[in-house]
C-alpha positions in Angstrom: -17.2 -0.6 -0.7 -20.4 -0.7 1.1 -20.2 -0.4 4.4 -23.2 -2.0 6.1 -24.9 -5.3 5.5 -27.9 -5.2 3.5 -31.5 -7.0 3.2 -34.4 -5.9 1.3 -37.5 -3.8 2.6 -40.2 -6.1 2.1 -40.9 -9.3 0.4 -40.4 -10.1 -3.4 -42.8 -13.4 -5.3 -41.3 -14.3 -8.6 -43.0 -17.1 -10.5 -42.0 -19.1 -13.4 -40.2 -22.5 -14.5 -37.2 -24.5 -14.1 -34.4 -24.2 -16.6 -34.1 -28.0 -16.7 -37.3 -29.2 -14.3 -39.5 -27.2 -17.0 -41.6 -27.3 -13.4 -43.6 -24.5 -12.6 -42.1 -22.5 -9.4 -43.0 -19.9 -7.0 -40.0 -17.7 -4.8 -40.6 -15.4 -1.9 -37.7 -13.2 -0.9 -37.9 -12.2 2.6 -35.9 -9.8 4.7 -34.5 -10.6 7.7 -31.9 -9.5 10.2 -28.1 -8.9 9.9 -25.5 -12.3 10.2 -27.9 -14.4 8.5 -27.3 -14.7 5.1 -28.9 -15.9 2.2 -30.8 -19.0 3.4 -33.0 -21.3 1.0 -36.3 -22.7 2.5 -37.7 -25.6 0.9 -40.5 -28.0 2.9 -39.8 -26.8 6.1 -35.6 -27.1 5.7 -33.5 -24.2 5.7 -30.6 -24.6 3.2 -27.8 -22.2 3.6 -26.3 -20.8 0.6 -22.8 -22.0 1.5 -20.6 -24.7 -0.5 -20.7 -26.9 2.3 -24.3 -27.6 1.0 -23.1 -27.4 -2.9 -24.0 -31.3 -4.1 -24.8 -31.4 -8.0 -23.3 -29.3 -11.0 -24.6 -30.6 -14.1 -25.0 -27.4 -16.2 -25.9 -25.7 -12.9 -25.2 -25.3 -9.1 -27.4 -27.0 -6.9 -27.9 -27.2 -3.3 -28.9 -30.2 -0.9 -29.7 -30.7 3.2 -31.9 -33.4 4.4 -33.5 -34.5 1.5 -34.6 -30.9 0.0 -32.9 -30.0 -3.4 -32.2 -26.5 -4.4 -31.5 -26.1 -8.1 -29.9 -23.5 -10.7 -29.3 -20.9 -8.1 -26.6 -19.2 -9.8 -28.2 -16.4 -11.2 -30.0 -15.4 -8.4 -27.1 -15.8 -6.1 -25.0 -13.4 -8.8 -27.9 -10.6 -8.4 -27.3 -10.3 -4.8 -23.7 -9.9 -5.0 -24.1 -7.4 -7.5 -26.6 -5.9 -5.5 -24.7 -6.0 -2.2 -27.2 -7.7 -0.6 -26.3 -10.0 2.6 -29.2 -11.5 4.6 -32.1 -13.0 2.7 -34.5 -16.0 2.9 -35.6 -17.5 -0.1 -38.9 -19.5 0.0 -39.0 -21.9 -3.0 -42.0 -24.3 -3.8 -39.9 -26.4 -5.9 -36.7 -28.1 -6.7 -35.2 -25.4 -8.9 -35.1 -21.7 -9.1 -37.0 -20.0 -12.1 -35.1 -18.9 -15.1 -36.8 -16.4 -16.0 -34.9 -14.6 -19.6 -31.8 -16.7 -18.4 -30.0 -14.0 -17.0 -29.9 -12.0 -13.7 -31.9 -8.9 -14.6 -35.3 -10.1 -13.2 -34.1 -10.8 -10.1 -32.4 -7.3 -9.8 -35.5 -4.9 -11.3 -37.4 -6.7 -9.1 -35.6 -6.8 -5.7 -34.7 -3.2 -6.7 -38.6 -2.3 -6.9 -39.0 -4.0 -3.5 -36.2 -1.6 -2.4 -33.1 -2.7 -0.3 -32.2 -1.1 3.1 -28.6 -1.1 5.4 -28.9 -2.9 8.4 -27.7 -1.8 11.5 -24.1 -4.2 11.5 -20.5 -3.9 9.3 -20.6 -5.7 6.4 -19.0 -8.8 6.5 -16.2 -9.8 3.9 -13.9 -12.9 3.0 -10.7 -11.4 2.1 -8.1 -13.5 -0.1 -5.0 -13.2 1.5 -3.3 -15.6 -0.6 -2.6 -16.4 -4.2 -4.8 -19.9 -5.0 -5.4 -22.2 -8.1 -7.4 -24.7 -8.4 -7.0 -27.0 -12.0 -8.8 -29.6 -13.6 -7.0 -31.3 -16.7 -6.8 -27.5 -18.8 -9.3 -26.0 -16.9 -8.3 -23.6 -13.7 -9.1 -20.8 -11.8 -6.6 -18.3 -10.1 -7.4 -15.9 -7.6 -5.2 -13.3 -6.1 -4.9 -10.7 -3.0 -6.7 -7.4 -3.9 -9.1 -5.3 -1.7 -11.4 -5.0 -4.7 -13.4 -8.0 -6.5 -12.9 -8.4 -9.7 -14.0 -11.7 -11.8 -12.6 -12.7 -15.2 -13.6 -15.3 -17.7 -11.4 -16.6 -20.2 -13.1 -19.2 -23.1 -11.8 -21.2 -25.5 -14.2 -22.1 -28.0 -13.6 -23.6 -31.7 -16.6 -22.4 -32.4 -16.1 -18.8 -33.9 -19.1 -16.8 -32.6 -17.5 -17.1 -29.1 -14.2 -18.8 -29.8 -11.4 -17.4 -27.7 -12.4 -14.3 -25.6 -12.2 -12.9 -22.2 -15.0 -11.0 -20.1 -14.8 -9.0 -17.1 -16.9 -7.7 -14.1 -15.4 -5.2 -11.3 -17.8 -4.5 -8.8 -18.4 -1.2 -7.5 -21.6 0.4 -6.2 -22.5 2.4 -9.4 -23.5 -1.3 -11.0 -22.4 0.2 -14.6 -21.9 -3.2 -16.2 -23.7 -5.4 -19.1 -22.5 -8.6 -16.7 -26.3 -9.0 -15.2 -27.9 -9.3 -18.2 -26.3 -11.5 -19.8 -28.3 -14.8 -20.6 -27.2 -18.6 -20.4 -26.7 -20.4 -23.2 -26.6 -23.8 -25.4 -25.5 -25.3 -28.9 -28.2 -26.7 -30.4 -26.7 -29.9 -30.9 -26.1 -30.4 -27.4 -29.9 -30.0 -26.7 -31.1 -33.2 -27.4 -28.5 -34.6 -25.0 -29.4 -32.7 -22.3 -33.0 -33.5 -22.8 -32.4 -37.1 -22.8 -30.0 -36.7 -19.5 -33.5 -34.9 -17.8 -32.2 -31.6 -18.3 -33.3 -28.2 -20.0 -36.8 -29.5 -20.3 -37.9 -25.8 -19.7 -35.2 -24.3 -22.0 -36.6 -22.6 -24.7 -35.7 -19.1 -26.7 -36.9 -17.1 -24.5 -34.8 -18.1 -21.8 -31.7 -19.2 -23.5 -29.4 -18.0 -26.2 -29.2 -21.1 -28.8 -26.1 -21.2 -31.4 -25.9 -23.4 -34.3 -22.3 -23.5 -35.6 -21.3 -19.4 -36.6 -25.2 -18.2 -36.0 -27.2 -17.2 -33.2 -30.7 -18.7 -33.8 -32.9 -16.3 -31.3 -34.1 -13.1 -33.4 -32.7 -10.8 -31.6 -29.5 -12.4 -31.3 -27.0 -11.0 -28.8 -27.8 -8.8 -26.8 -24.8 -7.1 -26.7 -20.8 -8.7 -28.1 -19.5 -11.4 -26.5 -23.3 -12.4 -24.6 -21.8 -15.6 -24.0 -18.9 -15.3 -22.2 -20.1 -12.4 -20.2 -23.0 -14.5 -19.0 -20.3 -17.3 -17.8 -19.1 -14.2 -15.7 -22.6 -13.9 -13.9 -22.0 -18.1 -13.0 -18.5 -17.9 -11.5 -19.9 -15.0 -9.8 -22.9 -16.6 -8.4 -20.8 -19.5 -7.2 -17.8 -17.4 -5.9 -20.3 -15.7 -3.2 -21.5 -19.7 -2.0 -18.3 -19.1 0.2 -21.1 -17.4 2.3 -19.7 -13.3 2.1 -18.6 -10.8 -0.4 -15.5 -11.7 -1.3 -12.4 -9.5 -2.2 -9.7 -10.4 -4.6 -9.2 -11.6 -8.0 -10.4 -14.2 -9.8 -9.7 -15.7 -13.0 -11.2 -18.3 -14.9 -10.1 -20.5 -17.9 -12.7 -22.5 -19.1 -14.3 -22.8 -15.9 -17.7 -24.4 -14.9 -19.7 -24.9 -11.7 -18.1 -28.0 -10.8 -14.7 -26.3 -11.1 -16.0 -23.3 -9.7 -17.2 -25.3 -6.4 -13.7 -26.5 -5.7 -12.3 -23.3 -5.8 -14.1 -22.1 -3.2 -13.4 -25.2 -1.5 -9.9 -24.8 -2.0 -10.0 -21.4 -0.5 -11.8 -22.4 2.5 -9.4 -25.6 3.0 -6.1 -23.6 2.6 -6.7 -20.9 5.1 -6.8 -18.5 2.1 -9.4 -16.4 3.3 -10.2 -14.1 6.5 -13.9 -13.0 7.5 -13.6 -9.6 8.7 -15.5 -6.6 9.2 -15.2 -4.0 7.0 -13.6 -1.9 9.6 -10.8 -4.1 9.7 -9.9 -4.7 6.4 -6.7 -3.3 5.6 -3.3 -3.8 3.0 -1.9 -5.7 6.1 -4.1 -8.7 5.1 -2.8 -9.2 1.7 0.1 -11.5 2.3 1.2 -12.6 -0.9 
């Protein structure tokens, strides 16, 4: 468990396009000081990256304040949990966050070139002290007391190349896990819809894995078994940490999405289920149930 809150050392551009904008964008990471956060700027308006702010969840998590959408920050969001970073703006010239291979890996390799450095204050965490679920028709999430995070997908597929499988991420600070690189998704099928509804008009195979009923239709196929699930790991990871610290507990998922994954965190905030402490405080006395 890392002890002190992070940022990086200097600032980080990444360029490319919107997963569903297919608009060209431009992010600067920028350090900043300790008990800030991560903080979107968009035109001027400082978004924090907090589900209070969470307003859209078609295929993606979005953020809005005053006018200024955020867009398809999950990935980016999941690659500084895993890389235990706290405190961060985020500059963004457009509506939604760049793709890039549809996974988290650019946005580690290159905050991890940048370098990261401890800041000078105990890392904050939200600590589940109670058992929670939160269900939508046969969809729910459960997450239970533990003083380590731990995130677990479960999906239920008729189709056979992911059909019904579970993936699992535990953090730690060794960061040995195939989690991050995992890359989103589609059925091809489903692509023309989601063109039609405005979406994945920047989606393409080299940002997205495309299956056609049993068969991967990138060349390279998976990267690794079970691709697909573990990238849905990297999403309820990304939106877990919108509760606005680390948290500690676990969580599981069946058949979970953003929208699900948003009133979770909700739920956790609504029903007292959390404490924000210091690391120095955290203890077995704060797991209640």
């Amino acid at each position: 468990m890392n002890r002190y809150q992070r940022t990086i050392k200097k600032e980080v551009k990444i360029s490319g396009i919107g997963l569903h904008s297919g608009k060209n964008v431009n992010l600067k990471l920028i350090p900043t000081e300790a008990n800030t956060g991560i903080v979107f700027i968009r035109n001027g308006v400082s978004i924090p990256a907090h589900v209070d702010y969470a307003n859209g969840f078609d295929f993606s998590t979005s953020l809005y304040k005053d006018g200024q959408w955020v867009k398809t920050i999950e990935h980016l969001m999941a690659a500084l949990f895993f890389l235990d970073i706290d405190n961060l703006f985020i500059e963004i010239d457009n509506e939604e966050v760049p793709i890039l291979d549809g996974s988290a890996k650019v946005f580690i390799e290159e905050i991890k070139r940048a370098g990261i450095k401890d800041l000078q204050e105990e890392k904050i965490f939200a600590v589940l002290t109670k058992e929670v679920k939160t269900t939508y028709e046969d969809r729910f999430i459960l997450g239970k007391p533990s003083l380590q995070f731990k995130a677990t997908y479960h999906a239920d597929y008729k189709n056979s190349i992911i059909g019904n499988k579970k993936a699992s991420y535990i953090h730690n600070n060794r960061f040995v896990s195939e989690i991050p690189n995992a890359r989103t998704y589609c059925f091809l099928e489903e692509v023309e819809f989601l063109r039609s509804k405005g979406l994945a008009q920047g989606g393409s195979l080299e940002n997205a894995v495309v299956i056609h009923e049993d068969k991967v239709i990138n060349p390279e196929g998976f990267r690794f078994e079970d691709e697909p699930v573990k990238h849905k790991v990297l999403d309820l990871i990304g939106d877990l940490y919108l509760i606005g610290h680390p948290l500690l507990g676990e969580f599981y998922s069946f058949k979970g999405g953003h929208r699900l994954n948003a009133a979770f965190v909700k739920d956790l905030i609504s029903q007292e289920a959390v404490e924000i402490l210091p690391v120095s405080e955290i203890s077995k006395e704060y797991i209640k149930a």
